[in-house]
C-alpha positions as CSV (number, residue, x, y, z in Angstrom):
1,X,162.4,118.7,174.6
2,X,162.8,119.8,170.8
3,X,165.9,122.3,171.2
4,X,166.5,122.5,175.1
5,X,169.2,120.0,177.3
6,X,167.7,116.1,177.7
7,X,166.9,116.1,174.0
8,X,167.5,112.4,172.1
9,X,170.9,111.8,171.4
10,X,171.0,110.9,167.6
11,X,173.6,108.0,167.2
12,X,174.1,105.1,164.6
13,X,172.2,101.7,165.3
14,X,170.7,99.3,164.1
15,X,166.8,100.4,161.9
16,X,165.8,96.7,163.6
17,X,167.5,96.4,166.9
18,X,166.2,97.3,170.2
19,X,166.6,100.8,171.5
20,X,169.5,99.9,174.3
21,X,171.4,98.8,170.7
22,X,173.9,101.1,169.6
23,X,171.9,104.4,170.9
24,X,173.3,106.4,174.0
25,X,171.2,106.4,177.1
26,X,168.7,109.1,177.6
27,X,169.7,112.2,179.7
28,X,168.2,114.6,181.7
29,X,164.4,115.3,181.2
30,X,164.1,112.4,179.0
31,X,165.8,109.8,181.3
32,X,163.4,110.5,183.7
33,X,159.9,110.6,181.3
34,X,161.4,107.1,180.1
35,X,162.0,106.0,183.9
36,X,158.6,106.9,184.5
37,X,157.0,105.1,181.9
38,X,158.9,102.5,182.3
39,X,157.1,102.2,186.0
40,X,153.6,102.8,184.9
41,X,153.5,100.0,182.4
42,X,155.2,97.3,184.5
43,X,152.9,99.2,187.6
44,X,150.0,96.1,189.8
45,X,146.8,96.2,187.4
46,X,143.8,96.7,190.1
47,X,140.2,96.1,188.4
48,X,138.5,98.8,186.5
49,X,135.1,99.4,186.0
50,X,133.8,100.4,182.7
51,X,133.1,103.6,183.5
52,X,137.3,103.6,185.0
53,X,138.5,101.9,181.6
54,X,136.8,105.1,179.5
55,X,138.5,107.3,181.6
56,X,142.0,105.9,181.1
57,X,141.7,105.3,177.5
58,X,140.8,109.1,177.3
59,X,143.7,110.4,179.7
60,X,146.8,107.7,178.0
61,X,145.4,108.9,174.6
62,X,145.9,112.4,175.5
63,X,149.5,111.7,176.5
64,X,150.2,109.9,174.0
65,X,149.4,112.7,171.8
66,X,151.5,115.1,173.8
67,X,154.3,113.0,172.8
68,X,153.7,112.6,169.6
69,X,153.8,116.6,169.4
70,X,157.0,116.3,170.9
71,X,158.4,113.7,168.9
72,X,157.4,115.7,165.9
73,X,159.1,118.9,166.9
74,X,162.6,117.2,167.4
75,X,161.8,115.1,164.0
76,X,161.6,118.5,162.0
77,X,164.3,119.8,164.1
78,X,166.6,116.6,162.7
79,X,165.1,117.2,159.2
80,X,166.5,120.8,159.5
81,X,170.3,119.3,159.4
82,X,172.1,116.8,157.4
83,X,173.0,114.3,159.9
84,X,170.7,111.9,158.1
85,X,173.2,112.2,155.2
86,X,176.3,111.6,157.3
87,X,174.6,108.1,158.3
88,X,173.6,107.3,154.6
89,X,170.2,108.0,154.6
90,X,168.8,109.7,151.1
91,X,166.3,112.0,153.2
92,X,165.4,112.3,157.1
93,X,162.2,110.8,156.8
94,X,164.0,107.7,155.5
95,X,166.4,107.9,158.3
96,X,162.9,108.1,160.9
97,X,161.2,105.6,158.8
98,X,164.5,103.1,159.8
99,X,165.8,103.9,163.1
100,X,162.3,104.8,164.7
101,X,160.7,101.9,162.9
102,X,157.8,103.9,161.5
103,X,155.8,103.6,158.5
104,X,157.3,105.7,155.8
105,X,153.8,108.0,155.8
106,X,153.9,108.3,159.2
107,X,157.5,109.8,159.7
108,X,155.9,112.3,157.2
109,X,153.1,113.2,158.8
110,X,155.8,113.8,162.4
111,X,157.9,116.2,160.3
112,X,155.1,118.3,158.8
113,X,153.2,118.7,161.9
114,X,157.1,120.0,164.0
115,X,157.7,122.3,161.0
116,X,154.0,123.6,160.7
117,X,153.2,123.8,164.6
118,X,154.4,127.7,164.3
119,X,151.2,128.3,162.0
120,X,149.2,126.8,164.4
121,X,149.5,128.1,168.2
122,X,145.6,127.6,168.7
123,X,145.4,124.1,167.6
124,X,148.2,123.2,169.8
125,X,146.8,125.1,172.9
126,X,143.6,123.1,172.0
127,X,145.1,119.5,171.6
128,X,147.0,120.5,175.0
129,X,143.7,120.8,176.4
130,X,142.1,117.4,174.8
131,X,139.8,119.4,172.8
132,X,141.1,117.7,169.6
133,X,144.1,114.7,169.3
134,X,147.1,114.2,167.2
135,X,145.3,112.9,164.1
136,X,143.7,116.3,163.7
137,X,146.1,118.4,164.3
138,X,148.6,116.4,161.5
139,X,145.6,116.9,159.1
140,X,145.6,120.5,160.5
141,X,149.4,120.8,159.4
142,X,149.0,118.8,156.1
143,X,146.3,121.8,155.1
144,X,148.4,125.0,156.4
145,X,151.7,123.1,154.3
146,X,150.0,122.8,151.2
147,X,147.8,125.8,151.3
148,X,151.1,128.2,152.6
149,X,153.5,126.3,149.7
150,X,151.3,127.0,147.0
151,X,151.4,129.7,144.4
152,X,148.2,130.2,144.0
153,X,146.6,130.2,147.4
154,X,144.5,132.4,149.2
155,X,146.2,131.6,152.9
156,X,145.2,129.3,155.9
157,X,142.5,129.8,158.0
158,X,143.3,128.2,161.5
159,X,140.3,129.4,163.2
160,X,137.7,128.4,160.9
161,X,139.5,124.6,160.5
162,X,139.8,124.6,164.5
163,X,136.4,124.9,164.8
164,X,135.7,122.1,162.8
165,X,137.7,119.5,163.9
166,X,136.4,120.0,167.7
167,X,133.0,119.0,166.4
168,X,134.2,116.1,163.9
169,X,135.7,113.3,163.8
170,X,139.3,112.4,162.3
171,X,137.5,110.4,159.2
172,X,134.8,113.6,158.7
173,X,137.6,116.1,159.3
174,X,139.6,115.0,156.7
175,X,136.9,115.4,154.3
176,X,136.4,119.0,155.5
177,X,140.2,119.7,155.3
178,X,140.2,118.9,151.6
179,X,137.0,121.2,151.4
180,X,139.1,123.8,152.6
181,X,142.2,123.4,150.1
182,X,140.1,123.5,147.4
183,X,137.8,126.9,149.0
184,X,140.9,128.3,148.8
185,X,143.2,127.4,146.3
186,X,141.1,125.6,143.1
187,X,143.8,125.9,140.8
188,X,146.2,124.6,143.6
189,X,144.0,121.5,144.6
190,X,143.4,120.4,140.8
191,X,147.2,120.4,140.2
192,X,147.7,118.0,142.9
193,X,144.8,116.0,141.2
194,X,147.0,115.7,138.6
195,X,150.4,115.0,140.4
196,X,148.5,112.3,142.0
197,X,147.5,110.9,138.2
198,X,150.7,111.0,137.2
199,X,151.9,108.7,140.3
200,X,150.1,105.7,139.1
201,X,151.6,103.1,139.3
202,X,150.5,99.0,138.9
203,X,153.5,96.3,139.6
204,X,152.1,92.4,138.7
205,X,155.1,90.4,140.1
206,X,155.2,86.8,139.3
207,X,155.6,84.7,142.5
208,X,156.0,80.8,143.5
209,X,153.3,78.3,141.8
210,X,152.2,81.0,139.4
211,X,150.8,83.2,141.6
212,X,150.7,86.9,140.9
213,X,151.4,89.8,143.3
214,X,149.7,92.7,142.8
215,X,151.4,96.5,144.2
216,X,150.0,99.3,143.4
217,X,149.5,103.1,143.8
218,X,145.9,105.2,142.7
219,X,144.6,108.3,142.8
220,X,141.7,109.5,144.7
221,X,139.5,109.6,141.3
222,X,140.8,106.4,140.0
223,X,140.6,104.1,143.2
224,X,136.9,105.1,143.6
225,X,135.8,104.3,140.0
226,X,137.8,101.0,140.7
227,X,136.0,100.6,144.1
228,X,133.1,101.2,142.3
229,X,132.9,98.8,139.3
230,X,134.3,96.2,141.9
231,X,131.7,96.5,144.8
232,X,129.0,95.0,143.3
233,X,130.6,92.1,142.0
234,X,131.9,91.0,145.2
235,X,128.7,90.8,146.6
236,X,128.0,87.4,147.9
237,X,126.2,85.1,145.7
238,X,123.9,83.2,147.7
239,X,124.0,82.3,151.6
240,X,126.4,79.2,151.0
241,X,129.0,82.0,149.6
242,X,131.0,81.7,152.7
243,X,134.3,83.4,150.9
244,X,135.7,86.6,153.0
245,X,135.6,90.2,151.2
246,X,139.4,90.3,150.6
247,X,138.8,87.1,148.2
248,X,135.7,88.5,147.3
249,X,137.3,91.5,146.0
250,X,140.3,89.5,144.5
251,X,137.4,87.4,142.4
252,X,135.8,90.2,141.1
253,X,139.0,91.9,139.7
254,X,139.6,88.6,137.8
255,X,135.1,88.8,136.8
256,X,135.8,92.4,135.2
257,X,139.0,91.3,133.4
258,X,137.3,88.7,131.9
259,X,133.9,90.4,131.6
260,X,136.0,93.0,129.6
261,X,137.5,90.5,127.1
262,X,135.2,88.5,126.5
263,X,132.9,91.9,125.6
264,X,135.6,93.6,123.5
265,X,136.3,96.5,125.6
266,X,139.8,95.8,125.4
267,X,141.8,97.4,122.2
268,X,142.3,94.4,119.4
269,X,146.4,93.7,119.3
270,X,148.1,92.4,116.4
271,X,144.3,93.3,114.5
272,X,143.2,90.4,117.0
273,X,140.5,90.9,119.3
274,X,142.4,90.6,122.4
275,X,141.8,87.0,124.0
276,X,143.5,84.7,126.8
277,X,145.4,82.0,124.9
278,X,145.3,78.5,126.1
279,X,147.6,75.7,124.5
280,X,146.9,72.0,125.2
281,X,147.3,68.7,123.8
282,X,143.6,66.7,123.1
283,X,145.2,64.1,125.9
284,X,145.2,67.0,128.4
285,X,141.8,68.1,127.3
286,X,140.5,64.6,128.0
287,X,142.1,65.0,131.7
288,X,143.9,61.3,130.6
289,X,146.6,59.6,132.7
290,X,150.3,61.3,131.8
291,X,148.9,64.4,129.9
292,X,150.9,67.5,130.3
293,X,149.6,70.5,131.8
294,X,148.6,73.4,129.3
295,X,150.4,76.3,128.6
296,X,148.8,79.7,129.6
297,X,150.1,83.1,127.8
298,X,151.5,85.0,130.3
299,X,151.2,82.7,133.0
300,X,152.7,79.0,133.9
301,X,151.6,75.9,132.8
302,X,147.3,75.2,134.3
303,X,145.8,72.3,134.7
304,X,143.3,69.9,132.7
305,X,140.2,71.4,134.9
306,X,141.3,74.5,134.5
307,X,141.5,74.2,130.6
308,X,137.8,72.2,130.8
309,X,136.5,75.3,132.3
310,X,137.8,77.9,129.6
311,X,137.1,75.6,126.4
312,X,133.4,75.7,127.4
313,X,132.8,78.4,125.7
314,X,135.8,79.8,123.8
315,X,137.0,79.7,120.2
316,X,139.2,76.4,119.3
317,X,141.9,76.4,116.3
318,X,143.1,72.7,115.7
319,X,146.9,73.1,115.1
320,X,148.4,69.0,114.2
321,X,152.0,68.8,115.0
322,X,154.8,66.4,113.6
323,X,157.3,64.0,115.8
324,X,159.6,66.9,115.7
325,X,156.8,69.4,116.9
326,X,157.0,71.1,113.4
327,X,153.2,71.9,112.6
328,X,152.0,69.8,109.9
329,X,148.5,71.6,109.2
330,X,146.4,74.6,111.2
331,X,142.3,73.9,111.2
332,X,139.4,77.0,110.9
333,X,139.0,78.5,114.0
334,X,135.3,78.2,115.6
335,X,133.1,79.3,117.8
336,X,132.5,76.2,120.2
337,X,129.2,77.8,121.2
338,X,128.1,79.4,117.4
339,X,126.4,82.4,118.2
340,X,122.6,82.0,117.1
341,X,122.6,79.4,120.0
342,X,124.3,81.9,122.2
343,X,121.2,84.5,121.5
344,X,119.0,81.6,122.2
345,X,120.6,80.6,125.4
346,X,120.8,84.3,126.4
347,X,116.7,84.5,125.5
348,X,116.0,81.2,127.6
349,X,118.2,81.2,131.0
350,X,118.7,85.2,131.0
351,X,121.4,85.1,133.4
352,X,123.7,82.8,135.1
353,X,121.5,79.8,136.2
354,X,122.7,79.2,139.8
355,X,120.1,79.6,142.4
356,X,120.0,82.8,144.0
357,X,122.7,84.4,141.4
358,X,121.6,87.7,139.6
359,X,124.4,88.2,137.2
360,X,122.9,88.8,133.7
361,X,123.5,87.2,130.4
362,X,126.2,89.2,129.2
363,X,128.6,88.5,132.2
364,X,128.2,84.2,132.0
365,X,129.6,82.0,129.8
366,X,127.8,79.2,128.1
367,X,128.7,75.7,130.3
368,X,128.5,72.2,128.7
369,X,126.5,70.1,131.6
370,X,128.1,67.0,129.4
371,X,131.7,68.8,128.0
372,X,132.0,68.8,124.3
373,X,135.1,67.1,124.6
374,X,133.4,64.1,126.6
375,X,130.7,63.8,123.9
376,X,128.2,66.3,124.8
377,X,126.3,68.4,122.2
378,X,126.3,71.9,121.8
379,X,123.2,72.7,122.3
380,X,120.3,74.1,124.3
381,X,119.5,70.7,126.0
382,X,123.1,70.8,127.4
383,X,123.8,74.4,127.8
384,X,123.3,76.5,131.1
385,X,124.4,79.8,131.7
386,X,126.8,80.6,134.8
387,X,128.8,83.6,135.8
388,X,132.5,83.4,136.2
389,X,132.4,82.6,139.8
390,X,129.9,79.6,139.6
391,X,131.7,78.5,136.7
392,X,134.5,78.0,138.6
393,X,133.2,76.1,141.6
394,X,131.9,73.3,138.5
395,X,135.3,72.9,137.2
396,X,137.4,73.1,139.7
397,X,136.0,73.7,143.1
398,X,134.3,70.1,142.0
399,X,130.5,71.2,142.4
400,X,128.3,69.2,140.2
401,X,125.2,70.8,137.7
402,X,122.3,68.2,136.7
403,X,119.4,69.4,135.0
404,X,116.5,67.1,136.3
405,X,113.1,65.4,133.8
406,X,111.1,68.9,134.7
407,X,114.2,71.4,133.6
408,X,115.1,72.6,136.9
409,X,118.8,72.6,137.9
410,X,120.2,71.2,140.6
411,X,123.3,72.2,142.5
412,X,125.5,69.1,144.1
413,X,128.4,70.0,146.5
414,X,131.9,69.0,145.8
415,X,133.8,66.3,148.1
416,X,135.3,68.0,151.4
417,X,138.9,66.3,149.5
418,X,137.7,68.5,146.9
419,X,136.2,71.7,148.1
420,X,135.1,73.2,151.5
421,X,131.5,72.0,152.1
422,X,128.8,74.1,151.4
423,X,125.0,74.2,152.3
424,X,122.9,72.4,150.1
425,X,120.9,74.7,147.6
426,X,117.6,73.7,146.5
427,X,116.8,73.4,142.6
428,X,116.2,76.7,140.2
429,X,112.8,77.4,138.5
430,X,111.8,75.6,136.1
431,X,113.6,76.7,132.6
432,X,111.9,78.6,130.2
């Protein structure tokens, strides 16, 4: 099917039209493959058994594969000439990626395994006989490419690789492949290491409502020391944290951003220790009738809730403006929470202070049960500790915190208008 008669014909088309659009009609050897699969799928479905359903699933994944090899030789066979050109297409794979509507990785991996299949007759002979699939004989190809293009390798080893990858999985093969790179080209393997640095890359797009899109590209080294500092804060906190791992994951990104300011990790700019500045008028603070929303650097305009949450425990500059917004006179900046009663909160509650939490001191913020701005003091008797995440559901999520006559504090759910209901939680040990 790669070089011989009945081969695709390669016309124009649409990348999102149907196959019948602007693409000749098979020929020959292929008319009749698609003919025949054409039957089987639109064939009477009798009732399998189980053991009837394992058996097919095997037998139409093995064909499957078989025509995936074929599809790859003709692929490299097309990469080979510069028809993708003449149809405006900067490479072939683009061209693949378009007119096959594939995956842009995926008309990669086709290419490498139809331009590598020479260096690997046994693999093929043993995919032909079901012995491995398709996914192990691309990550068969991806090795013998990189370990035959290098400088400073020692050659590929079919045999040895075979041998695996009939005894392992496509998820533990890969792992053996890369084994085998770096066995036998160190030097090689470390430079990709680095190419794979170097293509880093971290896009925040600005989208409708203020939202923020993340896109991004890591390295093998860099996406498990993210996975790793992120993992255990997306944990769930508690058996009413009914939130699903994506937003899990999402919250703790946002927990070690703020974790890392409000530690100083992050370089001072300007000689300023780097902060998240938050503008708002006392009428906005208040949450009154009419108030403007606040103004967020680097970010749109957040609301009064959101502002309460943030000046619980933050550092608050008084700047009085004239009725031409020319500023008339700037106050000493403070500490809202001073830090002896910090220490002092961090001795009593140890940790955030919502049953069942574990986060420790140093990753909660000090929250006003009565808000400072509402006339509650600033100190121990209305202070509680609460991690970023429990913080949140207070201000806006709508939760409610009461610390009862014995110390203990109690967690009250938020209206369903407000917040998806929650199981009740029972109240924390006594305080210290």
């Amino acid at each position: 099917m790669g070089n011989g008669e009945g081969g695709v014909v390669l016309g124009g088309g649409s990348a999102r039209g149907t196959m019948s659009e602007g693409v000749p009609p098979p020929g020959g050897a292929l008319a009749e493959l698609v003919a025949a699969v054409g039957s089987f799928c639109t064939r009477p479905r009798p009732p399998l058994s189980a053991a009837q359903l394992a058996a097919e699933l095997i037998h139409l994944r093995q064909v499957c594969d078989r025509l995936e090899l074929e599809f790859s030789e003709v692929a490299a066979g097309f990469a080979a000439i510069d028809e993708f050109e003449a149809q405006g297409s900067v490479t072939a794979i683009d061209w693949i990626r378009h007119h096959c509507q594939m995956g842009g990785y995926a008309a990669a991996e086709r290419v490498c395994v139809g331009e590598q299949r020479h260096r690997l007759p046994q693999s093929l002979e043993a995919m032909a006989g079901g012995r491995i699939g398709f996914a192990h004989l691309a990550l068969l190809a991806r090795t013998a490419a990189a370990l035959s293009e290098s400088a400073t390798g020692q050659g590929f080893d079919e045999t040895a690789l075979l041998a695996q990858a009939q005894e392992s999985s496509v998820g533990r093969f890969r792992h053996l492949c890369h084994h085998a790179r770096h066995a036998e080209d160190p030097k090689g393997y470390a430079a990709a290491e680095v190419l794979a640095v170097e293509a880093r890359v971290l896009e925040l797009n600005p989208g409708e409502e203020g939202a923020v899109f993340l896109r991004g590209r890591l390295d093998a080294a860099g996406g498990a020391l993210l996975r790793t500092a992120l993992e255990p804060l997306a944990q769930r906190c508690g058996a009413d944290d009914q939130r699903h791992r994506d937003r899990r994951l999402a919250d703790a990104l946002v927990e070690l951003a703020h974790h890392g300011l409000d530690s100083g990790a992050v370089p001072p700019r300007a000689s300023q220790r780097a902060h998240l500045q938050v503008t708002t008028s006392l009428e906005t603070l208040l949450g009154l009738a009419g108030a403007p929303a606040a103004e967020l650097e680097f970010g749109l305009p957040i609301s009064a809730r959101l502002v309460e949450r943030l000046a619980c425990d933050a550092t608050v500059t008084r700047v009085l403006l004239g009725a031409d917004s020319a500023v008339i006179d700037v106050g000493r900046s403070r500490r809202v929470v001073p830090g002896a009663t910090r220490r002092a909160l961090n001795v009593r509650d140890r940790g955030c202070r919502w049953p069942g939490c574990e986060r420790p001191a140093s990753w909660s913020a000090a929250h006003h049960l009565v808000h400072w701005c509402r006339g509650g003091r600033t100190d121990l008797g209305n202070l509680v500790l609460l991690c970023h995440r429990h913080h949140w559901m207070v201000h806006e999520g709508g939760w409610q915190l009461l610390r009862d006559d014995a110390g203990r504090i109690l967690t009250i759910p938020a209206p369903t208008h407000l917040y998806q209901p929650q199981l009740p939680r029972g109240p924390d040990q006594l305080a210290a």
